[in-house]
C-alpha positions in Angstrom: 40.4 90.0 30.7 43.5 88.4 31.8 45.9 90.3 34.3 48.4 91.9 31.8 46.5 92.0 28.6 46.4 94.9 26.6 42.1 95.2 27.0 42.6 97.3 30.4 43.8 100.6 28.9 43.0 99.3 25.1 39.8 98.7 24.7 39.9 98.2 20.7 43.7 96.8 19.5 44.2 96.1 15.5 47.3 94.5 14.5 48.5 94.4 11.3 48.1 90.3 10.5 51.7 89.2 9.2 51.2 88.0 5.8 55.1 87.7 4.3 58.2 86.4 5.6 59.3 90.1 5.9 56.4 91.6 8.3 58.2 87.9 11.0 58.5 88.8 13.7 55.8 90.9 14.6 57.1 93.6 17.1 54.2 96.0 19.3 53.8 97.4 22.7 50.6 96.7 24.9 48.8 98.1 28.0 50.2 95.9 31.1 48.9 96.8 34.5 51.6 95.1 36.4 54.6 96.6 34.7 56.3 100.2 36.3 55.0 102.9 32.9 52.3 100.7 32.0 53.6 98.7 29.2 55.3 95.8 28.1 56.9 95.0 24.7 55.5 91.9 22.9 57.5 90.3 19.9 55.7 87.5 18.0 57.7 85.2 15.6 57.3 82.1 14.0 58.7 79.9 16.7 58.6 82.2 20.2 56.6 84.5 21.8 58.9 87.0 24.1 57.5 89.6 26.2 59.6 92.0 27.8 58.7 94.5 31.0 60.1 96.5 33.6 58.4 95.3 37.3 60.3 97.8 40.8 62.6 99.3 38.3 64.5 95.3 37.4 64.0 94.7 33.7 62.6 91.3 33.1 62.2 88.8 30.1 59.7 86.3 29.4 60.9 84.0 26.1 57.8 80.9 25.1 58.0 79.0 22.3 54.8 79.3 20.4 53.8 76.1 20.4 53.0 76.3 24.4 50.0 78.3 23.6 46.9 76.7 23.3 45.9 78.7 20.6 44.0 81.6 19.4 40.6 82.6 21.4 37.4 84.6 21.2 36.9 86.3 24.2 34.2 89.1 25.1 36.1 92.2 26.3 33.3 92.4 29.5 32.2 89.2 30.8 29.4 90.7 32.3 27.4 91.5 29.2 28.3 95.9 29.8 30.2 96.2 26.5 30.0 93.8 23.4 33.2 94.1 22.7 35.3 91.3 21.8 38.9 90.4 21.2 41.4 87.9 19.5 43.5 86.7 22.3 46.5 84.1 22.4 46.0 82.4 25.0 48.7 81.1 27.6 48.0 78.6 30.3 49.5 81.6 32.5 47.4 84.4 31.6 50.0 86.9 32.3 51.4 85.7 29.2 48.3 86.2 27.1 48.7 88.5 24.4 45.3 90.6 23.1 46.0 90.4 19.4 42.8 92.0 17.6 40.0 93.7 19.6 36.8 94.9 18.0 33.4 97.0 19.3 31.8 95.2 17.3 31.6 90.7 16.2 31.6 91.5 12.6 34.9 91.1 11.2 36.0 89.0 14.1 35.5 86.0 12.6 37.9 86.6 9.7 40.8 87.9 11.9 40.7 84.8 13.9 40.7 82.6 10.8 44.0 84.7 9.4 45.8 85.0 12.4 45.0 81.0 13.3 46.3 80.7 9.8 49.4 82.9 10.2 50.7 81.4 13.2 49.4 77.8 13.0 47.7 77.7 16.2 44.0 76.2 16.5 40.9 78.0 17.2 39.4 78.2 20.4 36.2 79.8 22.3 36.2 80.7 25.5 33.6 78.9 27.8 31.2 81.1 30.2 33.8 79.6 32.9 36.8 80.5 31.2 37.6 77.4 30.0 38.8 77.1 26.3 37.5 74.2 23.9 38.5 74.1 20.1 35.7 75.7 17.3 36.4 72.5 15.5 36.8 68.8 15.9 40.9 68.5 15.8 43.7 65.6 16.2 46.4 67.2 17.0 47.0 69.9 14.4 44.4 68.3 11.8 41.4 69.8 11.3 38.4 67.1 11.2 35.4 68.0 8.5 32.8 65.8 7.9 32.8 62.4 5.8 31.9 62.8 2.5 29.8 59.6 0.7 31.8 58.3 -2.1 31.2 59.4 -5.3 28.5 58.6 -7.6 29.1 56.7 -10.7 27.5 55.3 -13.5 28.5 51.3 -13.6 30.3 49.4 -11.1 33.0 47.6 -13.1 31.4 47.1 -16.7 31.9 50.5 -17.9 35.5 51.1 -16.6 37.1 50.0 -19.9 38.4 52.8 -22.0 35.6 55.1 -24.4 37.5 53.5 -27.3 36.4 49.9 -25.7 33.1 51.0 -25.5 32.8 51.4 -28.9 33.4 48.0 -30.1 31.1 44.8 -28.1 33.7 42.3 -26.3 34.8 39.1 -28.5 33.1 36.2 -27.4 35.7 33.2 -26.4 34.0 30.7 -28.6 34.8 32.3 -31.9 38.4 32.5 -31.5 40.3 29.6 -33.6 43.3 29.5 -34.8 44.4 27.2 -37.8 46.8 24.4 -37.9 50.3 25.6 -39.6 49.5 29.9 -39.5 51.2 32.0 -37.2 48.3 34.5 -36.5 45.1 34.4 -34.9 41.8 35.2 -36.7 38.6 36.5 -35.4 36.9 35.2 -38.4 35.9 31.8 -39.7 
């Protein structure tokens, strides 16, 4: 895990996901190595990310908007295949400024808390490459979400039965039968 990421002294990290506008912004401590007692203060809302943490006794402050993460990732807890751990990470180009949101022993509800918390933020998807590279789950522009092309839909006649049901019901006039008499005001159907 990233230097300053709460997986060193955390192994397993649930967050409450926000779901309301009351639970903004989302206010925890988490396990960082680099900081004097071991722990840094992490307060998530809907436009910044700020981490705070006291480094040879001088307090410091570390305010990012949330839109210069990347996004959210899937990342296995030990690289090296020890422990199948995995965590919900959002990831920072400086990983200092990752922030371990959701860590599990276990893959199986993994899945969902990286759909809600994507959701909750508004941040894409990622997985982690074996180099450490991140790459979207999905085929995005920009914020969109590409799914696949759909074939249009099936129906019954191409232009001949578009005319109302009440339409249907009657045939069409021919144009030959239409007269009209000399001196009436109306038109007639009839001979």
């Amino acid at each position: 895990m990233p230097a300053g990421s709460s997986a060193a002294f955390e192994p397993y990290v649930a967050l409450a996901r926000p779901t309301t506008a009351e639970d903004w912004p989302l206010r925890f401590d988490a396990a960082d190595a680099g900081a004097d007692d071991g722990w840094r203060q992490i307060e998530i809302g809907h436009d910044e990310v700020v981490l705070r943490r006291r480094v040879a006794g001088v307090a410091m402050k570390a305010a990012r908007p949330l839109n210069a993460y990347l996004g959210l990732a899937v990342a296995l807890l030990d690289p090296e295949g020890w422990d199948d751990g995995v965590a919900i990470v959002l990831v920072h180009e400086d990983p200092a400024l990752s922030v371990t949101l959701y860590s599990a022993p276990h893959i199986d509800d993994v899945v969902a808390e990286w759909r809600g918390w994507s959701a909750a933020l508004g941040r894409p998807m990622l997985v982690t490459q074996a180099d450490g590279c991140h790459r979207p789950a999905t085929a995005m522009i920009g914020r969109l979400t590409l799914g696949e092309v759909r074939g249009r839909r099936a129906r019954r006649g191409a232009l001949k039965h578009r005319r109302p049901s009440v339409y249907r019901r009657r045939g069409a006039g021919r144009p030959g039968e239409l007269t009209v008499h000399r001196g009436e005001r109306e038109l007639s159907a009839r001979d």
